[in-house]
C-alpha positions as CSV (number, residue, x, y, z in Angstrom):
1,X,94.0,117.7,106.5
2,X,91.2,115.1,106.1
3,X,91.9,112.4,104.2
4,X,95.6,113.6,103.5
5,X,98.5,111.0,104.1
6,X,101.7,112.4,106.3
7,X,104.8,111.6,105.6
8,X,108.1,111.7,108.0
9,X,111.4,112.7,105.9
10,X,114.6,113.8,105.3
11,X,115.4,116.0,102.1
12,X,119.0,115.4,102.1
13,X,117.5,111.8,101.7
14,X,117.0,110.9,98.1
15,X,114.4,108.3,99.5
16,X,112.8,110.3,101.0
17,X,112.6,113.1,97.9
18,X,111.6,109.8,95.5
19,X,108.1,109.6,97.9
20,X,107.5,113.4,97.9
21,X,107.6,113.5,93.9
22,X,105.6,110.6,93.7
23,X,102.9,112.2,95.8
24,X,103.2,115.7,94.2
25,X,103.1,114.1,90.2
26,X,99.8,112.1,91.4
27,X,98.5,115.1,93.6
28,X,98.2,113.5,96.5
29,X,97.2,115.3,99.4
30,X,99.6,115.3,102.1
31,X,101.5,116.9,105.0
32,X,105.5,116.8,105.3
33,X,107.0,116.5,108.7
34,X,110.5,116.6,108.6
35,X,112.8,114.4,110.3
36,X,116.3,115.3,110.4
37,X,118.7,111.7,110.6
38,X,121.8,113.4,111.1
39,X,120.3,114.7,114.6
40,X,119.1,111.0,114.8
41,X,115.4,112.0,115.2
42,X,114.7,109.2,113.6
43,X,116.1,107.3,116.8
44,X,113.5,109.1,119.4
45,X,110.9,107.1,121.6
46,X,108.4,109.0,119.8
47,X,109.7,108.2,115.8
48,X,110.3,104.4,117.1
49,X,106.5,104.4,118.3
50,X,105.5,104.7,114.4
51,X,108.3,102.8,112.9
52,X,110.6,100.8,115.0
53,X,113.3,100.6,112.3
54,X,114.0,104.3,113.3
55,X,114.1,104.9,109.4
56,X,112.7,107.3,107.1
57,X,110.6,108.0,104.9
58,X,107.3,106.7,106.7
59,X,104.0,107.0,105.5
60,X,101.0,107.7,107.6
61,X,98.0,106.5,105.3
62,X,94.6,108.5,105.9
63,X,93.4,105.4,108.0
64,X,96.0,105.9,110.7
65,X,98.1,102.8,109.2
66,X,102.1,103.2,108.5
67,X,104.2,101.9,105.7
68,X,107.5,102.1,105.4
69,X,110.4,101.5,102.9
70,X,110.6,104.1,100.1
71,X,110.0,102.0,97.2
72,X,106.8,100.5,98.6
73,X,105.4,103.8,99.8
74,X,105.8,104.9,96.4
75,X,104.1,102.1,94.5
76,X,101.6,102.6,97.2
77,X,100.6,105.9,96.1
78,X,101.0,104.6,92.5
79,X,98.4,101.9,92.7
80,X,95.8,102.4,90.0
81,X,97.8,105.5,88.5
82,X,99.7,106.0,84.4
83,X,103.2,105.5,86.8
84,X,102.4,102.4,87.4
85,X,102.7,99.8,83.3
86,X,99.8,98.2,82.5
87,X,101.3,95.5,80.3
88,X,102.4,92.7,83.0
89,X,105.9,92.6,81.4
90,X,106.7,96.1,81.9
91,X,105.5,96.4,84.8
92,X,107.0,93.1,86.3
93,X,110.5,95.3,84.7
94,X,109.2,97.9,87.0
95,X,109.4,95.7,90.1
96,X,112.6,94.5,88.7
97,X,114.4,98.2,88.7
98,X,113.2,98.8,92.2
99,X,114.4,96.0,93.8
100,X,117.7,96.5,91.9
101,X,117.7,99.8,93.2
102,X,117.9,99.3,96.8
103,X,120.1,96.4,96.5
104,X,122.7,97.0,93.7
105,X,122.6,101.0,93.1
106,X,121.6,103.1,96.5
107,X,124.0,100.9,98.7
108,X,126.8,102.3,96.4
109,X,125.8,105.4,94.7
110,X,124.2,107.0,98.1
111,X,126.7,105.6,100.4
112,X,129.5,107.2,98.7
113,X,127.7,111.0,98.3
114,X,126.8,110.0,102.3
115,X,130.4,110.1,103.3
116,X,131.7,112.9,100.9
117,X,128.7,115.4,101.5
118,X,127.5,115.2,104.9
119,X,130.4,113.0,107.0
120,X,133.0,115.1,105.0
121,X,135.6,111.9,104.2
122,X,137.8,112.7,101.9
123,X,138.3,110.1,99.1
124,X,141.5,108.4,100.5
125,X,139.2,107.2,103.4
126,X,136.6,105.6,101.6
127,X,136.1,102.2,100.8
128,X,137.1,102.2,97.0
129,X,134.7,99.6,96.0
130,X,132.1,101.6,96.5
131,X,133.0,103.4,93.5
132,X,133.7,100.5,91.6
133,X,130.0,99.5,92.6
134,X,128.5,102.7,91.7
135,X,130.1,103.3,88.2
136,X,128.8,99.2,87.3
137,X,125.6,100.3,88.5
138,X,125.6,103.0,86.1
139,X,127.0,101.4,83.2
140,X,124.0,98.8,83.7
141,X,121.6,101.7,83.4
142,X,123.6,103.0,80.6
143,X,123.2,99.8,78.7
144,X,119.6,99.5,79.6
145,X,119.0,102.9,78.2
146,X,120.1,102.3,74.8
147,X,117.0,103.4,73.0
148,X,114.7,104.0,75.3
149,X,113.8,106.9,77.0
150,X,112.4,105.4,80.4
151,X,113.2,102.3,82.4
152,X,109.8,100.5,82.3
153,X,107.7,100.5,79.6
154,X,107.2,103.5,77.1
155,X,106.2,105.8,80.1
156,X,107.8,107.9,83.1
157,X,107.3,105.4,86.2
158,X,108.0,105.1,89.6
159,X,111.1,103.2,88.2
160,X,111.9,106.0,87.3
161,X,111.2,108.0,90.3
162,X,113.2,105.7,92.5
163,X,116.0,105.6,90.4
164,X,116.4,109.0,89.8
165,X,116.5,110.2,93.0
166,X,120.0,109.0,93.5
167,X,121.4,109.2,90.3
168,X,120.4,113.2,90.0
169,X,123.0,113.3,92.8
170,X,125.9,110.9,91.8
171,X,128.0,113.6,91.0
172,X,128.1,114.8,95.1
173,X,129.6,111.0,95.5
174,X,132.1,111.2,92.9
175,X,130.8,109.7,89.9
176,X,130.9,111.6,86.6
177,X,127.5,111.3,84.9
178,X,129.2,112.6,81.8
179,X,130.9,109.1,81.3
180,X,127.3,107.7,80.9
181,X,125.3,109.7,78.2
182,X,122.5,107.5,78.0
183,X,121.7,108.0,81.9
184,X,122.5,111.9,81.9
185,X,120.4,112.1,79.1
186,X,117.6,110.2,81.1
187,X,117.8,111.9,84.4
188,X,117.7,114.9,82.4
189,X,114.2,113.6,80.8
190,X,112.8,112.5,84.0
191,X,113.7,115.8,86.2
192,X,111.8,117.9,83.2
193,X,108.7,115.1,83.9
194,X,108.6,116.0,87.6
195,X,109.1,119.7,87.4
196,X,112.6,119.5,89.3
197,X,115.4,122.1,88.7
198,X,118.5,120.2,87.3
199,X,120.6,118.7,90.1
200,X,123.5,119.9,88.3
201,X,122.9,122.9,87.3
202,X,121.8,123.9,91.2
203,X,124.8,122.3,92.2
């Protein structure tokens, strides 16, 4: 594919899912190669060529150059695009929510589904505060949310994306999304935006 990016990912990972929506709402033209971590693929001489992190998602960009980190992949493919606020305020919110997401919401709120879904620990042998950390995260969402339908600005962005990608699934680490209206109403609102089925409802 001429002129069509690749990207290296997991789809268990909601990282890696955040960069495939992003490329399929801007119809970017692309080719998925899929990396499985649990088999630590991500770990061979050949991945660590490409990105010595051993992490995923990676983006190949049509030139041949790599980027890494989810969140700047995606605003990446954003650049220029409606997912991306025009006012400086909102978007500078934007950048806000996606650092916040990596630093205050995916440690918790990923970690925990992590070891429930695909190490199989049973609750008693997880560290509590993850919980703790993952319901605060939430309830600073839910507050956030108070009328407004979308994180940044008045428009579905890749604050959005990011976010969403995680908290679709918080129920697989434990968390009851039914405690936080604002956000199940929101994730509701930004699954419809990207065409995905509900992540409860397939669960």
């Amino acid at each position: 594919m001429s002129g069509a990016y690749t990207f290296y990912g997991d789809k268990k990972s909601g990282n890696c899912l955040k960069v495939l929506w992003t490329a399929q709402a801007l119809n970017v033209p692309f080719r998925w190669i899929d990396i499985d971590v649990l088999k630590s693929e991500t770990r061979t001489e050949e991945f660590l060529r490409l990105n010595p992190a051993g992490q995923v998602p990676l983006a190949i960009l049509p030139d041949g150059r790599a980027l890494a980190q989810s969140n700047a992949i995606i605003l990446h493919l954003a650049e220029g695009s409606d997912l991306v606020p025009g006012d400086p305020y909102a978007r500078a919110k934007m950048f806000e929510w996606l650092f916040w997401e990596q630093y205050s919401h995916e440690p918790a709120i990923a970690v925990r589904r992590f070891k429930k879904i695909y190490l199989g620990q049973p609750d008693d042998e997880i560290d509590p505060a993850l919980l703790q950390k993952g319901r605060r995260a939430l309830g600073v969402m839910e507050l956030a949310l108070l009328g407004r339908d979308y994180l940044a600005g008045d428009s579905l962005s890749v604050a959005d994306i990011s976010l969403v990608a995680y908290t679709r699934l918080a129920h697989e680490g434990g968390f009851d999304l039914t405690e936080f209206p604002q956000v199940l109403h929101w994730v509701g609102r930004v699954e419809r935006a990207l065409g995905l089925e509900p992540a409860r409802e397939a669960a």
